[in-house]
N, C-alpha and C positions, 0 to 999 in steps of 0.2 A: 647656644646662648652663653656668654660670656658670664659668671658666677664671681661674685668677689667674699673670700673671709668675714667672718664677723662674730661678734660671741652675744648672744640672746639678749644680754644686758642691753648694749648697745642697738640691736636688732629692732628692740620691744621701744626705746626712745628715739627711734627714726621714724618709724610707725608711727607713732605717736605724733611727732611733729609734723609728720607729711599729713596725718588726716585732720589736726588742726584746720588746715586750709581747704578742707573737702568742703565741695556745696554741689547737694543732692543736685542733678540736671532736672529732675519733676516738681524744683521745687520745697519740695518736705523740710521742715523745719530740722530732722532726726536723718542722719548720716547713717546709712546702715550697712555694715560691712562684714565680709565674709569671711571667714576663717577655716578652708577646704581640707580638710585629708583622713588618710585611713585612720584608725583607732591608734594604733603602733604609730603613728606620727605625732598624735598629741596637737591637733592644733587649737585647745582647750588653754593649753599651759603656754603659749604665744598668744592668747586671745586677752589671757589673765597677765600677763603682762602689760600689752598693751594696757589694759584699761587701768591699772595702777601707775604709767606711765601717763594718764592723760592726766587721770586722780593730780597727781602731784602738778599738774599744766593747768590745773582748777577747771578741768570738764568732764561734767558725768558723761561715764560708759556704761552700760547693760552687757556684760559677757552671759551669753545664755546658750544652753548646749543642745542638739534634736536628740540628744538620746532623752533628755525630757520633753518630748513629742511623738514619741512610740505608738505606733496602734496598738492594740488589748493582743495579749499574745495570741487570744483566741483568732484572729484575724493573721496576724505573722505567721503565725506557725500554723495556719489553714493546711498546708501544704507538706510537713513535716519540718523539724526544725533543720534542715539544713539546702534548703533549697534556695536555689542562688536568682533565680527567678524573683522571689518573695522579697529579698533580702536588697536586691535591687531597686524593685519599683514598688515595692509593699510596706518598709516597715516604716516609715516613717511617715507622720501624718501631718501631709503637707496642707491638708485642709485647714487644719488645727494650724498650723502655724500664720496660714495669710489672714484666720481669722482673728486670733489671737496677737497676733506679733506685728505681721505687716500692716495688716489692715489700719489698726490703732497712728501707724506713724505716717500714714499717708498723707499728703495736704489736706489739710483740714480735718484733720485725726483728733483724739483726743491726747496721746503719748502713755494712756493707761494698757499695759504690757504682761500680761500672764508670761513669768519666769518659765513655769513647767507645769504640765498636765496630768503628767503619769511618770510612777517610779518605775523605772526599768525593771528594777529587782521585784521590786514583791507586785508589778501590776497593778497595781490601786493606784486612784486618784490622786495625785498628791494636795488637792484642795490649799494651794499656795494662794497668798493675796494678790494681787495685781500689784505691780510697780509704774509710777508712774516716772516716765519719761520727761526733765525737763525739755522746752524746744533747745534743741544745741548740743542736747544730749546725744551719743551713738549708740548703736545696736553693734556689739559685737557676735556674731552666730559661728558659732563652730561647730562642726559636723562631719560626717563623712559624704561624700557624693552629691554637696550640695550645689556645684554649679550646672546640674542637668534639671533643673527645676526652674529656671525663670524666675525665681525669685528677685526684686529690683534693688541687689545689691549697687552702693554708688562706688565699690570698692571690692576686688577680688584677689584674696590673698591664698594662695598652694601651698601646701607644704609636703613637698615630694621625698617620698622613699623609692630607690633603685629595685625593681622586680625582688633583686637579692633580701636587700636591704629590710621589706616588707614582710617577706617570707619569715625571714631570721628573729625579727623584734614582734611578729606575732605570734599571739600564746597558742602551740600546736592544734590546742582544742578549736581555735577560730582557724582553722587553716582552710575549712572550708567555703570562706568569704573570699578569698583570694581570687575566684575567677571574675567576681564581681567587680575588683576593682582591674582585670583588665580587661572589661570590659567597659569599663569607665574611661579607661584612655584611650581603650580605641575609638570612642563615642563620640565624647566630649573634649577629651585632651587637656587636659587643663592647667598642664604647664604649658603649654602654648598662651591657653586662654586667660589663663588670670592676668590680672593688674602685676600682682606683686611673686614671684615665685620665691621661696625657699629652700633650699635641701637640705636634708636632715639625716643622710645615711649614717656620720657619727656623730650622735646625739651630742657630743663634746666641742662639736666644733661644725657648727652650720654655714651657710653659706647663702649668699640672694643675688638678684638682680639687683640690687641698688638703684644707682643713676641711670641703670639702665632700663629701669622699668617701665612702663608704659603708665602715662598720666591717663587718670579717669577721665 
């Protein structure tokens, strides 16, 4: 696939403009879109651009992250904490989120939207208020390994690190997630599969498919 240059500034205001024009296929008043990749990828800090990019295009965006949707570690770490099994199809609680996130912006939804449920770090509840989504509004979701869920994103955005690339910009101590995410490619593939790919091997200088991307 053909990749063309580009610097994040610019990256985060084409995104922006291109999902301007997005209209959900089911309907839904709330465009919801994905924002895919490893930890070491960051696709948190592209999500947040974006939505400060819409911010200034006068449309609210919800950037919201699955690490606040965590199962209770007692559940994650069932198995002991570095089990790749677990860390795969266990930690993130995909219940919680169609109830919570999806559910609300579905036609005929309310647009009222639980940010997060549980703090990563200390495990407890975070008893966060609901936000509520105007209609027009987007859901930005960032996460790792989120296009093997079905979740009814109208937009799927990758942001790819080179096997290398992955290895090197994760903190040693996570290196045991690694087989996880190639098993994610081999799966799912999702620079194949997204809307929109990016690469990120030098954080300084990223790269996409542009024009070349596949329209939703």
């Amino acid at each position: 696939m053909r990749l063309e240059a580009i610097t994040w500034d610019r990256l985060g205001d084409q995104l922006a403009d291109r999902l301007l024009d997005l209209d959900p296929a089911d309907g839904s008043p709330w465009p919801r879109i994905a924002f895919d990749g490893a930890p070491a990828a960051r696709p948190g800090d592209l999500a947040e651009r974006v939505r400060e990019a819409l911010r200034v295009r006068g449309r609210p965006a919800l950037a919201l992250g699955t690490e606040g949707f965590l199962r209770p570690a007692s559940l994650r770490l069932e198995h002991g904490h570095h089990d790749i099994d677990a860390y795969y199809d266990g930690w993130c609680d995909t219940g919680a989120l169609w109830r919570e996130v999806f559910g609300p912006l579905e036609p005929g939804g309310d647009g009222r939207v639980l940010p997060d449920l549980r703090d990563p770090v200390t495990d407890r509840a975070t008893r966060s208020d609901y936000v509520r989504l105007p209609p027009g509004g987007l859901l930005l979701l960032h996460g790792p390994l989120l296009l093997r869920h079905w979740f009814p994103f109208d937009l799927t955005v990758h942001v790819l690190l080179s096997p290398a690339a992955l290895r090197r910009r994760t903190p040693e101590a996570d290196h045991w997630t690694l087989p996880a995410f190639e098993r994610y490619t081999a799966e799912t593939d999702p620079a194949s599969t997204a809307d929109v790919l990016v690469r990120a091997d030098d954080p300084r200088h990223p790269a996409w498919n542009g024009r070349n991307g596949r329209n939703p």
